[in-house]
C-alpha positions as CSV (number, residue, x, y, z in Angstrom):
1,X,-20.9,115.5,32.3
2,X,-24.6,115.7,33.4
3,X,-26.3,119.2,33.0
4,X,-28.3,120.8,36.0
5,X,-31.1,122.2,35.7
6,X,-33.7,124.9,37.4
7,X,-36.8,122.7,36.7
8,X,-39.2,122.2,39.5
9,X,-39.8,118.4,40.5
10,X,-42.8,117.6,39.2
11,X,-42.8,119.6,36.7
12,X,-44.2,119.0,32.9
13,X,-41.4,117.3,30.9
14,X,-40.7,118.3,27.1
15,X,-42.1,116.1,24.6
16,X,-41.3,115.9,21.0
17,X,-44.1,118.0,20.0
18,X,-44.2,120.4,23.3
19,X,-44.5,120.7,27.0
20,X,-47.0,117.3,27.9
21,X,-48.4,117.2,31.5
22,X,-46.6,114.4,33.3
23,X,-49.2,110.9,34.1
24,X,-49.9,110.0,37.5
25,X,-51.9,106.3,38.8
26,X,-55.2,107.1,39.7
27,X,-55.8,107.5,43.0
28,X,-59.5,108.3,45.1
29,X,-61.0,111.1,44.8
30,X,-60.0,113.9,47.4
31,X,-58.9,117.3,47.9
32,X,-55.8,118.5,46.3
33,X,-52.7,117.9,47.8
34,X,-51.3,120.4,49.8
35,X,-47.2,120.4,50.4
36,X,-46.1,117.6,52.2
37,X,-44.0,119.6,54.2
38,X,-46.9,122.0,55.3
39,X,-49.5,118.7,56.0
40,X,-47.1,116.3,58.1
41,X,-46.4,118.3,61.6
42,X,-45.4,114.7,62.8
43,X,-42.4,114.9,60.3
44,X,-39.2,115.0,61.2
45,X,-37.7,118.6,61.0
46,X,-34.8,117.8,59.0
47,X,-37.0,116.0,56.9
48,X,-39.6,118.9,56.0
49,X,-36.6,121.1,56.0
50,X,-35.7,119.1,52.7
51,X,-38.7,118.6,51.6
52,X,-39.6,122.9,50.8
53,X,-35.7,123.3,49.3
54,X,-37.4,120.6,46.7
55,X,-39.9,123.0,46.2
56,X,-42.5,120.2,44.7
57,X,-45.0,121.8,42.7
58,X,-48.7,120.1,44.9
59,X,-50.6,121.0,41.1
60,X,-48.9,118.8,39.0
61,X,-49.1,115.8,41.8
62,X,-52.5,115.8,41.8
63,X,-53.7,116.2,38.5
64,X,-55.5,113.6,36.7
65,X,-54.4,112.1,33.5
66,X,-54.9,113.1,30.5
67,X,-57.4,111.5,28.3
68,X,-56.1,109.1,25.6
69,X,-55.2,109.9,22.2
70,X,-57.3,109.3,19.7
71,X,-57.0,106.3,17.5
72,X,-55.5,107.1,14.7
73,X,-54.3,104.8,11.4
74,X,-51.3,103.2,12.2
75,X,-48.3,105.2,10.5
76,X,-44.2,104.5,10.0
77,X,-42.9,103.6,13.4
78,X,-40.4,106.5,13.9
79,X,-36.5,105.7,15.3
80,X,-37.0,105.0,18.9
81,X,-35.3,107.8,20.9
82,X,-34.4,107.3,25.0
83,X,-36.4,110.2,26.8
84,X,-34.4,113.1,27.9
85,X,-33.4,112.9,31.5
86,X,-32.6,116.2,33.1
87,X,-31.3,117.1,36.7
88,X,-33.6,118.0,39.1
89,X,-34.0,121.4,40.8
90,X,-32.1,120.1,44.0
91,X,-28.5,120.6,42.1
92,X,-28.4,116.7,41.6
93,X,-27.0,115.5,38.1
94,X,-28.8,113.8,35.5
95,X,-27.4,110.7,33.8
96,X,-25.0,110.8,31.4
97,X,-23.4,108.4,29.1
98,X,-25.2,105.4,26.8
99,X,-25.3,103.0,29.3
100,X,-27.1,105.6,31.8
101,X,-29.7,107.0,29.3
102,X,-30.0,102.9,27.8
103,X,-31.2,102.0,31.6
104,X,-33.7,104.8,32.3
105,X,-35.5,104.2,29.0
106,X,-36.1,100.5,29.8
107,X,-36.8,100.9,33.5
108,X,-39.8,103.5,32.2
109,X,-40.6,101.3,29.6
110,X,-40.8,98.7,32.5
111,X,-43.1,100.8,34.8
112,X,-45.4,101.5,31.4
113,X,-46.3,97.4,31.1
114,X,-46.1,97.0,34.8
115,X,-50.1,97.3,35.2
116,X,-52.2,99.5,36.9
117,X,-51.6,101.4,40.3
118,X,-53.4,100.0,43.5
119,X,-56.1,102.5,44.7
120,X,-54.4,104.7,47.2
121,X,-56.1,107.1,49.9
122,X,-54.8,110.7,50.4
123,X,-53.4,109.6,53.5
124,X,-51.1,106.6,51.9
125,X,-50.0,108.9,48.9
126,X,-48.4,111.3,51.6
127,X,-47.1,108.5,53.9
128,X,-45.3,107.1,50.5
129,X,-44.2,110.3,49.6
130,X,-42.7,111.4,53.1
131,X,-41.1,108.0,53.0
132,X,-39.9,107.7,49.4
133,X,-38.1,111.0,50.7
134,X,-36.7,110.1,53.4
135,X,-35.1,107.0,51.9
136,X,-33.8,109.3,49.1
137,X,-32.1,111.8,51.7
138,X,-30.7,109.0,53.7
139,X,-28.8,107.2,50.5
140,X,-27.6,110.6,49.7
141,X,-25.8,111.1,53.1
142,X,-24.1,107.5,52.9
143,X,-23.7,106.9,49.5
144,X,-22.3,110.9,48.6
145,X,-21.8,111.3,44.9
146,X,-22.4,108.1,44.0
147,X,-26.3,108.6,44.0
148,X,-27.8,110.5,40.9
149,X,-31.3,111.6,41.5
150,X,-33.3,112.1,38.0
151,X,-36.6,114.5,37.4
152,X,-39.6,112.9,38.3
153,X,-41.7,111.5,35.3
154,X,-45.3,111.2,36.1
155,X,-44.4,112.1,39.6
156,X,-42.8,108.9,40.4
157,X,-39.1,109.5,41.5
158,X,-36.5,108.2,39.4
159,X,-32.7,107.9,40.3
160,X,-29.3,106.2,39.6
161,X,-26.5,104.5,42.2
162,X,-23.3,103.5,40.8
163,X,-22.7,100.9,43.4
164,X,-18.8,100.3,44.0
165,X,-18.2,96.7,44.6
166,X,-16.4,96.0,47.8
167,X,-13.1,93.8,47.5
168,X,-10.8,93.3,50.8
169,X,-7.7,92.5,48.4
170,X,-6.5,92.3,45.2
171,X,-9.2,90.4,42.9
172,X,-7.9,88.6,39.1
173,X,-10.0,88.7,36.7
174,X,-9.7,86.1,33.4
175,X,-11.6,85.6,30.3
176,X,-10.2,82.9,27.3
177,X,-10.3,84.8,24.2
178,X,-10.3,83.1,20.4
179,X,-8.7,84.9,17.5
180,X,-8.5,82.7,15.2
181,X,-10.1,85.3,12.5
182,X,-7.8,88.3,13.5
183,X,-10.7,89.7,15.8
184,X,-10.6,88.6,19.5
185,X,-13.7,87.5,21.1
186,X,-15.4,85.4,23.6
187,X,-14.8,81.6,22.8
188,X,-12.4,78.1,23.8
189,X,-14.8,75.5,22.8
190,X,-11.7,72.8,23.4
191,X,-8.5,73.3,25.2
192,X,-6.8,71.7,22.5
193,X,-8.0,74.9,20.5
194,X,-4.4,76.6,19.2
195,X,-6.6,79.4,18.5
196,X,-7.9,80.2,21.9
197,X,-6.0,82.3,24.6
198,X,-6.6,82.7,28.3
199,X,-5.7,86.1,29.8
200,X,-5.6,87.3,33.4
201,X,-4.9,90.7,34.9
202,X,-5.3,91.7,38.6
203,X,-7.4,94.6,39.8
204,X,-7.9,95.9,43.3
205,X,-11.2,98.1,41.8
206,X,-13.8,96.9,39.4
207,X,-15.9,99.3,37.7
208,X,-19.5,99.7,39.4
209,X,-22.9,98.6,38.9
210,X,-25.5,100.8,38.3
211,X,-28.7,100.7,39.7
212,X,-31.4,102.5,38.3
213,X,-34.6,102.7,40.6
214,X,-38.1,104.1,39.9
215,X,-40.4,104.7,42.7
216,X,-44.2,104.7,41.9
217,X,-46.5,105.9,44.2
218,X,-47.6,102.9,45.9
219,X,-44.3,102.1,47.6
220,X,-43.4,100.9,50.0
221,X,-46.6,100.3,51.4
222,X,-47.9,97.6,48.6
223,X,-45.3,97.1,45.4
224,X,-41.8,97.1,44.8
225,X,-39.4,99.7,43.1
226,X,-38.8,99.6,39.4
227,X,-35.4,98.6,38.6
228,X,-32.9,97.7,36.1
229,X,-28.9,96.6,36.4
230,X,-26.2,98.0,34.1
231,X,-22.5,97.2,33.8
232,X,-20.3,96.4,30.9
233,X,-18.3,93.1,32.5
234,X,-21.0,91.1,33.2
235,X,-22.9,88.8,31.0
236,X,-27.0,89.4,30.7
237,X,-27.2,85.4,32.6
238,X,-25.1,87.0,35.8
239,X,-27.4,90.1,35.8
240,X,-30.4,88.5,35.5
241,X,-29.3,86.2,38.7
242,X,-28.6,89.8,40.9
243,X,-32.5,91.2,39.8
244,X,-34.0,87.7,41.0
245,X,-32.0,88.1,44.7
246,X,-33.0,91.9,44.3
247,X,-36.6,90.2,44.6
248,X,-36.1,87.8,47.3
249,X,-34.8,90.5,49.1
250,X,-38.0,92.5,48.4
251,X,-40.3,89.4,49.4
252,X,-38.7,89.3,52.9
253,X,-39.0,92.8,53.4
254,X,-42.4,93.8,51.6
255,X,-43.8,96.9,53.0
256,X,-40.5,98.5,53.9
257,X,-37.9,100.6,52.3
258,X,-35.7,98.1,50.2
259,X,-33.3,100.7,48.4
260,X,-30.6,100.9,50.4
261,X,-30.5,96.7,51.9
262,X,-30.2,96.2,47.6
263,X,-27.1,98.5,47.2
264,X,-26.0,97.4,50.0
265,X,-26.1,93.6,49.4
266,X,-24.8,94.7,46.0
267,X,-21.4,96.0,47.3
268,X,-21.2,93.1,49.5
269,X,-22.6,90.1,48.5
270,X,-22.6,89.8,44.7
271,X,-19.3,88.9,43.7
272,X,-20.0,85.7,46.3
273,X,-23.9,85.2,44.6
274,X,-22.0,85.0,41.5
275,X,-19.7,82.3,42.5
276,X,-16.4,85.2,42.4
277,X,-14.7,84.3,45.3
278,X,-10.9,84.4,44.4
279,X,-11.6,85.0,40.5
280,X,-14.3,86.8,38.1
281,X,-14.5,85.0,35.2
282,X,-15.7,87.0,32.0
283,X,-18.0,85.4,30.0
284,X,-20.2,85.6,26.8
285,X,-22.5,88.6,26.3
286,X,-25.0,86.5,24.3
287,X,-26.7,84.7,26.8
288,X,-30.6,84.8,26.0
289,X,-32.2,81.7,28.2
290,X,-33.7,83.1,31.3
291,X,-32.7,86.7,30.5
292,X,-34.2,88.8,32.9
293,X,-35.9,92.6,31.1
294,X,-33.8,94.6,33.6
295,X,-30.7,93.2,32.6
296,X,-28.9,95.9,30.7
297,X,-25.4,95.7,29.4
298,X,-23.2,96.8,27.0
299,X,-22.4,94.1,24.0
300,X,-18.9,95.3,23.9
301,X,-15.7,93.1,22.3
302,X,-13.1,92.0,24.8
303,X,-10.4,94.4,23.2
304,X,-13.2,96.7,24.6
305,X,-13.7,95.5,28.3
306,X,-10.5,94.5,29.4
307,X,-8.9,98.2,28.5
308,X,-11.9,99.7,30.1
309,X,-11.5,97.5,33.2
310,X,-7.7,98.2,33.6
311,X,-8.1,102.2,32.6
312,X,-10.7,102.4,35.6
313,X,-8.4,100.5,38.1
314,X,-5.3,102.6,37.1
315,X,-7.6,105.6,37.4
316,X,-8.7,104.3,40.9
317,X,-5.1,103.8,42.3
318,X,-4.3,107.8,40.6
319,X,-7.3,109.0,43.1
320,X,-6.1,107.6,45.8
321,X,-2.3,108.8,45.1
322,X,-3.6,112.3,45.0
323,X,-5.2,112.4,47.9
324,X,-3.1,110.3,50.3
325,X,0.3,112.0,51.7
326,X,3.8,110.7,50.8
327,X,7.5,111.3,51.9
328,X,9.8,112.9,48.8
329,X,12.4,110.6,48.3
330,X,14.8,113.6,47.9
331,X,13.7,116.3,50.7
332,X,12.2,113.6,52.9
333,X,9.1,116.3,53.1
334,X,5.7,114.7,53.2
335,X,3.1,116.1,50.8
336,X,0.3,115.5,49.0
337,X,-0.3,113.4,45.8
338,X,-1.2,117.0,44.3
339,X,2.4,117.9,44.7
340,X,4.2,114.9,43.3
341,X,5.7,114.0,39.7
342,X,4.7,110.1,39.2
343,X,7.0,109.0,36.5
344,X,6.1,106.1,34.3
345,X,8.6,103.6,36.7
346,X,6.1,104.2,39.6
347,X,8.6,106.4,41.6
348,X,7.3,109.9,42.3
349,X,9.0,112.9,43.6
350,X,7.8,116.1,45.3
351,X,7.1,119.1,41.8
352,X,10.3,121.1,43.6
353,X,12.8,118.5,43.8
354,X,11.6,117.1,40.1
355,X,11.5,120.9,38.8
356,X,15.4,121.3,40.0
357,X,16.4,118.3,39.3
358,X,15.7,118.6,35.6
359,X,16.7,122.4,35.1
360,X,19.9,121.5,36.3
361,X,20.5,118.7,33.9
362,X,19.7,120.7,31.3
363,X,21.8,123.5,31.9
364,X,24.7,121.2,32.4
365,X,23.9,119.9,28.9
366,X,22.9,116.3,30.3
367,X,19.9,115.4,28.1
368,X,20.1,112.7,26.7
369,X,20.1,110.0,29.4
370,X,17.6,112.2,32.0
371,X,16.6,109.5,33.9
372,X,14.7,109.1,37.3
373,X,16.0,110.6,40.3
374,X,16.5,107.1,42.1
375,X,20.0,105.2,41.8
376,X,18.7,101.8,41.4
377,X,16.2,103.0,38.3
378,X,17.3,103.6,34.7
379,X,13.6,104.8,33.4
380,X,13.6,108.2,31.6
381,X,11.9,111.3,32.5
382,X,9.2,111.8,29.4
383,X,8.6,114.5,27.6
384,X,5.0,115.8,28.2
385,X,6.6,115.9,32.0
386,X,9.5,117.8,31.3
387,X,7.2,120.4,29.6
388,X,5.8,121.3,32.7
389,X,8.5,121.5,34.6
390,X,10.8,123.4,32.1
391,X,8.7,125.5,31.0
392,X,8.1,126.8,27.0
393,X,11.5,128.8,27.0
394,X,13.6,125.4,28.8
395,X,11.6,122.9,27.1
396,X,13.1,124.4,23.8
397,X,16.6,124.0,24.8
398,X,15.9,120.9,25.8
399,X,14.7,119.3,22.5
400,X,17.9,121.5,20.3
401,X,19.9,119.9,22.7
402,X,18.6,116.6,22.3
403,X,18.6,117.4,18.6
404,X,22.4,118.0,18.6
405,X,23.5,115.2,20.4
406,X,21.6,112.3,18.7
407,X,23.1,113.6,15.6
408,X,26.3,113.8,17.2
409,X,26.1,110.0,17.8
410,X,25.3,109.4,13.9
411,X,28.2,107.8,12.5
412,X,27.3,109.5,8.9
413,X,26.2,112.9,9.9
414,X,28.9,115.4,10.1
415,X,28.0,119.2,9.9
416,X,29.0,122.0,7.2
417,X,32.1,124.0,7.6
418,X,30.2,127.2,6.5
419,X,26.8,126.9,7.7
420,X,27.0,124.6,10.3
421,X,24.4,122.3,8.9
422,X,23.6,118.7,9.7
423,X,24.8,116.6,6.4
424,X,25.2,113.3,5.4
425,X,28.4,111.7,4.6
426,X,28.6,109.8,1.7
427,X,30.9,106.8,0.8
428,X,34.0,108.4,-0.5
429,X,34.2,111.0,2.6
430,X,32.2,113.5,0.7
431,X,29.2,115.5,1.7
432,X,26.9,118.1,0.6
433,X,25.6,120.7,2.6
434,X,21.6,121.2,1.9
435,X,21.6,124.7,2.9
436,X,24.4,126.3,1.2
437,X,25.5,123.6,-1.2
438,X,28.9,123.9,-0.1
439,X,30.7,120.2,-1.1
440,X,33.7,119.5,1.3
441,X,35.6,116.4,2.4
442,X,34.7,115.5,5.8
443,X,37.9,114.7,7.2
444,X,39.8,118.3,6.7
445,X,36.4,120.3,6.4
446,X,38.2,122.1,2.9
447,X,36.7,121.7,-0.1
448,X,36.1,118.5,-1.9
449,X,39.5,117.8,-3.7
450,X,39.1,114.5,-6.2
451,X,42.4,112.7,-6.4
452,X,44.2,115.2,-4.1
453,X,45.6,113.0,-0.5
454,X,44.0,115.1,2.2
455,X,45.8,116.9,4.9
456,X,46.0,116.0,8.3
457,X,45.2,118.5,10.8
458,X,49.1,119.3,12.1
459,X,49.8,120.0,8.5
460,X,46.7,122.5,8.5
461,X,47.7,124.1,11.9
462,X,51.3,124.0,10.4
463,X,50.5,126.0,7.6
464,X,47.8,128.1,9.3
465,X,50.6,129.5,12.1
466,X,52.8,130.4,9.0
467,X,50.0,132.5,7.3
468,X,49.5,134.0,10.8
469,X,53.1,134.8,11.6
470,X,53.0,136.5,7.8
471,X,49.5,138.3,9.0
472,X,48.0,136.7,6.0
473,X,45.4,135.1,8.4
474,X,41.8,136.5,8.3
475,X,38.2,135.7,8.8
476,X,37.5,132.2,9.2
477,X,40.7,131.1,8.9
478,X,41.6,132.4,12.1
479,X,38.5,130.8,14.1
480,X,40.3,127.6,12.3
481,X,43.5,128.7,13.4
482,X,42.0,128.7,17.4
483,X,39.8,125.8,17.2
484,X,42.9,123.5,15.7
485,X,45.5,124.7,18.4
486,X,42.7,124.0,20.9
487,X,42.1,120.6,19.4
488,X,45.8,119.7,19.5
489,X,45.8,120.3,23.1
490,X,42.9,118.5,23.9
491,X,44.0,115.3,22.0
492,X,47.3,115.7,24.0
493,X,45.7,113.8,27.1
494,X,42.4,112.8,25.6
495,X,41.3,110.2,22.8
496,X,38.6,110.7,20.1
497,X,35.4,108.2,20.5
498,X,35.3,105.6,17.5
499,X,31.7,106.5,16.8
500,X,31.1,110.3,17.6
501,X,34.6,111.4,18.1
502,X,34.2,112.9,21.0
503,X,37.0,113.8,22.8
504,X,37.5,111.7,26.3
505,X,40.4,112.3,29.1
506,X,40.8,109.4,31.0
507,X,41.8,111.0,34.7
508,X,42.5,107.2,36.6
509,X,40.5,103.7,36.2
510,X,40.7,101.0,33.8
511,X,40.8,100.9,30.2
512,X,37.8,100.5,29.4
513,X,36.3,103.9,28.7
514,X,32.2,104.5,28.4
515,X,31.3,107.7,25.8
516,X,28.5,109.7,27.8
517,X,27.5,111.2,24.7
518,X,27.0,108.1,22.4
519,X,27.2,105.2,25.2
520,X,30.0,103.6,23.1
521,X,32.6,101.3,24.8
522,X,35.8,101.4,23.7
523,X,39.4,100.7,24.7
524,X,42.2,103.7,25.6
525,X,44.9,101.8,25.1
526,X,44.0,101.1,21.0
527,X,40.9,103.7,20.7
528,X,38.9,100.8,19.2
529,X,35.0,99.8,19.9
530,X,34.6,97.0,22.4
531,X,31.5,95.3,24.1
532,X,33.2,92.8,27.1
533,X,36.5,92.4,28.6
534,X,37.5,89.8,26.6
535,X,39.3,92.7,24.1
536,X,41.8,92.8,27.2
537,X,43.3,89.1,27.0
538,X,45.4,90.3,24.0
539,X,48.0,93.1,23.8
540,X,46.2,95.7,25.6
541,X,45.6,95.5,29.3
542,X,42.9,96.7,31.8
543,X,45.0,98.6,34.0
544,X,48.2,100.6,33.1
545,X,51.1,99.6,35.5
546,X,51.3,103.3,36.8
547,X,47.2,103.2,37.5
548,X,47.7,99.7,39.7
549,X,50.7,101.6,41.8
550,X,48.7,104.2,42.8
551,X,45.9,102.0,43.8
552,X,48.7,100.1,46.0
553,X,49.8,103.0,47.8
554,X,46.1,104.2,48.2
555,X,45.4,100.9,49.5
556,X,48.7,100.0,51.4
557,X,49.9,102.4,53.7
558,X,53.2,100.1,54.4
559,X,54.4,101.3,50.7
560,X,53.2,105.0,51.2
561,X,55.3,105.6,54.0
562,X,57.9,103.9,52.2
563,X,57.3,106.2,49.1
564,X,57.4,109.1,51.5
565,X,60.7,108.0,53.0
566,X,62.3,107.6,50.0
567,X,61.6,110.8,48.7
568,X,62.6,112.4,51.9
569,X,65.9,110.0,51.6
570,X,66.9,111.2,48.2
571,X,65.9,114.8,49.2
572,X,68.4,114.5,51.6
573,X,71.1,112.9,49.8
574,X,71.6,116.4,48.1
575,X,73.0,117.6,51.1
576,X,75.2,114.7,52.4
577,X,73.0,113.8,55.5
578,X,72.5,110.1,54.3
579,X,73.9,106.8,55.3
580,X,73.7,103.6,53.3
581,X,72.0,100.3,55.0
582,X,74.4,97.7,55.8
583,X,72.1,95.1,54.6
584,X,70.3,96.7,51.4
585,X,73.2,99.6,50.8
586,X,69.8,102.0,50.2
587,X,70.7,105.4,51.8
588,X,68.3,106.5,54.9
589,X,68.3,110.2,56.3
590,X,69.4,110.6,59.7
591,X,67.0,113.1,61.6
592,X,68.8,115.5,64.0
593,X,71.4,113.7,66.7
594,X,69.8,110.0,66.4
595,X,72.3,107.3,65.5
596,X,69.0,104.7,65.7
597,X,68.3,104.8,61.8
598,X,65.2,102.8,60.2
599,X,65.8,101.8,56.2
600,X,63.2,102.6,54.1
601,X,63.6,99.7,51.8
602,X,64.4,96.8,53.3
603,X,62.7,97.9,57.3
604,X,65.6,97.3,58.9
605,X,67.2,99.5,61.8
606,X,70.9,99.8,61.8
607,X,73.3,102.3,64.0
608,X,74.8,105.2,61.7
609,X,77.8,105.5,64.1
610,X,79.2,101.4,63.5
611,X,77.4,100.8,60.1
612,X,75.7,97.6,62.3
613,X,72.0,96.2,62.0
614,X,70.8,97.4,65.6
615,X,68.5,94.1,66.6
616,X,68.0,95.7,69.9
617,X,68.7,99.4,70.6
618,X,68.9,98.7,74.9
619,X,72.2,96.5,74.5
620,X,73.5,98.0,71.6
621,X,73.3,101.7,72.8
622,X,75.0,102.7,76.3
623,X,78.0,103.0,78.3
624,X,79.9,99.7,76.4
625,X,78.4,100.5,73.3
626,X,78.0,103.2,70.6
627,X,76.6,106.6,71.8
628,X,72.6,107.1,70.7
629,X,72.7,110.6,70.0
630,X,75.9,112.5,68.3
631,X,76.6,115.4,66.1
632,X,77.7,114.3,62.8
633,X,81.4,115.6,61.9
């Protein structure tokens, strides 16, 4: 990041050998300069205002160069070194980076073989100045942070804008690349070419061009700023073409400030100058015919660029995320970016919802599938997020738990009777613990026994209960004791997974069971490992007769009265208060003094007086026919 600093503008700058005084043009002979602020009354006040918090130093403005050195024998030219470029004392940054310092050397290099001042009078020198100023102030107020001005270097002002191209939508941006010797780079001579590759990506921000400006002391009233152009993604043929319309658009205006119509026709206008209208075309960083001086780029690879490019869009859309407001898809409560969890899906959640959301999986023991919130999205929650939203104590339980069950879902890890340590199972059954050398068959957890059959656990709880009616049970054997009676009466309505034996109740639903722990399929009916439904065309069947009854009384409320009825028919029957149907001979209750009975079997309605099917009850009940409600004898 750039350093500030508590120099003075104007000040001497630090040479290799010392503190130098800073060159200025010549100009005419005249008094010394007084501040700006204190000789323009005709300024405006905001204007001197800014000019004394600069507090330019009137001495070092006016001095007159120093004489030249010597001539000296010629001796061995040293490594060229960029000049160091410092903040100056108004709390603006200096420029940072390689590309930053690489344009301010050349741009001063520029102004050094750009010839000699014009002769200026006292009175231009402080018009410039006040103007020069002014600009300066004004790009700061529309153009923010984006502006960087530098320390003045023989009193000319210096300073950087990173200009941030304007796009209305969505721009793509393609390059064809060659690596046909393992290296990517710019190339497709032919289309033919099996070697060359053309790749496109979409941005909606491109990184920005910077414009690096010196002012001498003769504009704007006779020449035109210094400048030079830096960006990485455009080839030294493109940036030469943006300098030349820099100095049309000079020649138009000569005499007036130019600064901000350049960034502005920068932000605006260049992608269309360059012929960019749908599609920016990367091209070759070696152009050399017509290359304009202040054309400075970076000769960077395309495995270089492209990543950069992308990494400063994705870093574009994060700002704005931040700092735009958005509706938790969990508490419907709007908040900031600041206070959202983006997860690597792109769906984001409010830090409270997230931060509950994942302590309470935890606790529950659900770690290994913690995936995002949102129903329709299967993308896991990472780890560096669940750190800080667990916390150091959490986060630990988290990854023992995670620990446990992936070895759980090993086929060939099974863990030490003794010790309880993770060990790997070896062809015969066999395994070795690591940590206490214990050696014990893995399917009765007893020691290894060679040539012995090994006992199944109801012969081990057999003989176990024995040793405990005797009292001969002690110590581990009775912690084996309790976990093999509360196996047994697990496995009495449960089956073991065929890959991590874990034990599954199936409480209603198909056959086809899914292990949470492992994510193995696998059928109930035979307890063997399946992937489709085509397992269920053979003996075993998808749904168990009594599973497909209670779905049809669920569904069918015909047959759940009729279950009903014939429950409360048969409960009835124990007493004698029944009568049979004449057309199905299924007994039906009668309910107080009503002869009108309803069969629950076959829906008819018959008279329990006359044994008849009752068709009509308002001719078969009256004074001619049976009596509706009696007593039963």
């Amino acid at each position: 990041m750039p350093r500030k600093s508590s120099r003075a503008r104007g000040a001497a700058t630090q040479g290799p050998d010392g503190p130098t005084a800073a060159p200025r043009p010549p100009v005419k002979a005249g008094p010394p300069n007084p501040s700006p602020a204190a000789e323009l009354p005709q300024a405006a006040p905001a204007a001197a205002q800014a000019l004394e918090r600069l507090h330019l130093d009137p001495a070092s403005d006016g001095d007159p160069p120093p004489p030249p050195p010597p001539v000296t024998e010629p001796e061995a030219p040293a490594p060229s070194q960029p000049p160091p470029v410092e903040a100056s004392s108004s709390g603006r940054s200096e420029a940072g980076g390689s590309l930053e310092e690489e344009a301010v050397r050349k741009l001063h290099e520029l102004a050094e073989a750009g010839g000699e001042e014009v002769a200026l009078t006292e009175e231009e020198v402080r018009a410039n100045d006040q103007r020069q100023e002014d600009e300066l102030c004004a790009l700061e107020a529309i153009f923010g942070d984006a502006v960087v001005i530098l320390d003045r270097k023989g009193g000319q002002r210096c300073f950087q804008v990173h200009v941030h191209i304007e796009i209305p939508d969505a721009i793509d941006v393609s390059t064809r690349l060659n690596y046909g010797d393992g290296k990517l780079k710019y190339g497709a001579t032919s289309d033919a070419d099996a070697d060359d590759l053309d790749y496109k990506f979409r941005v909606e921000h491109l990184p920005p061009i910077l414009l690096t400006v010196l002012l001498p002391a003769s504009y704007p009233s006779h020449h035109a700023p210094f400048f030079t152009i830096s960006t990485y993604w455009l080839d030294k043929g493109m940036i030469s073409s943006l300098c030349r319309m820099l100095d049309m658009l000079w020649e138009e205006q000569q005499g007036m400030e130019i600064t901000y119509q350049w960034v502005q026709w920068l932000q605006s206008s260049s992608l269309s100058h360059l012929g960019f209208g749908n599609e920016i075309i990367l091209g070759k960083n070696d152009v050399t015919c017509d290359a304009d001086k202040r054309a400075c780029l970076d000769n960077a690879s395309p495995d270089f660029i492209i990543p950069r490019m992308m990494r400063y869009n994705d870093n574009k859309h994060h700002e704005a995320f931040l700092h735009a407001i958005h509706d938790c898809m969990i508490c419907f409560s709007e908040c900031p970016g600041f206070d959202f969890i983006k997860l690597p899906c792109h769906h984001f959640f409010c830090w409270k919802c997230m931060q509950t959301y994942c302590k309470m999986n935890v606790k529950e023991g659900n770690v290994v599938k913690l995936l995002c919130p949102d129903t329709k999205c299967e993308g896991a929650v990472p780890p560096n997020i669940l750190k800080r939203l667990l916390g150091e104590d959490e986060f630990e339980r988290w990854e023992g738990l995670l620990l446990q069950r992936t070895l759980d879902a090993m086929s060939d890890v099974v863990y030490c009777p003794r010790c309880q340590t993770a060990c790997l199972e070896d062809v015969g059954n066999e395994a070795v613990c690591s940590s206490c050398l214990f050696s014990f068959c893995t399917l009765c957890r007893n020691r290894r026994h060679i040539g012995e059959q090994c006992m199944s656990p109801e012969e081990r709880l057999l003989i176990l209960e024995k040793r405990q009616q005797s009292g001969q049970v002690q110590g581990d054997q009775q912690r084996i004791l309790e976990e093999l009676r509360s196996l047994k009466e697990i496995m009495k309505d449960a089956k073991q997974c065929p890959r991590c034996k874990m034990a599954i109740s199936k409480t209603e639903g198909c056959n086809k069971m899914h292990c949470e722990n492992c994510g193995e399929y696998f059928c109930y009916q035979c307890n063997r490992a399946i992937t489709g439904y085509e397992h269920f065309k053979g003996s075993c069947v998808l749904f168990p007769q009594e599973e497909l009854d209670r779905w049809e009384m669920q569904m069918n409320q015909r047959v759940r009265r009729q279950v009903v009825a014939q429950a409360h028919a048969e409960m009835h029957a124990l007493h004698g208060q029944v009568h049979p149907c004449p057309t199905c001979r299924q007994p039906s209750p009668k309910v107080g003094n009503n002869n009108h009975l309803f069969c629950w079997a076959c829906q008819k309605h018959f008279c329990a007086l006359c044994h008849k099917p009752v068709p009509k009850p308002a001719q078969h009940y009256g004074p001619k026919g049976c009596k509706q409600h009696t007593a039963d004898p």
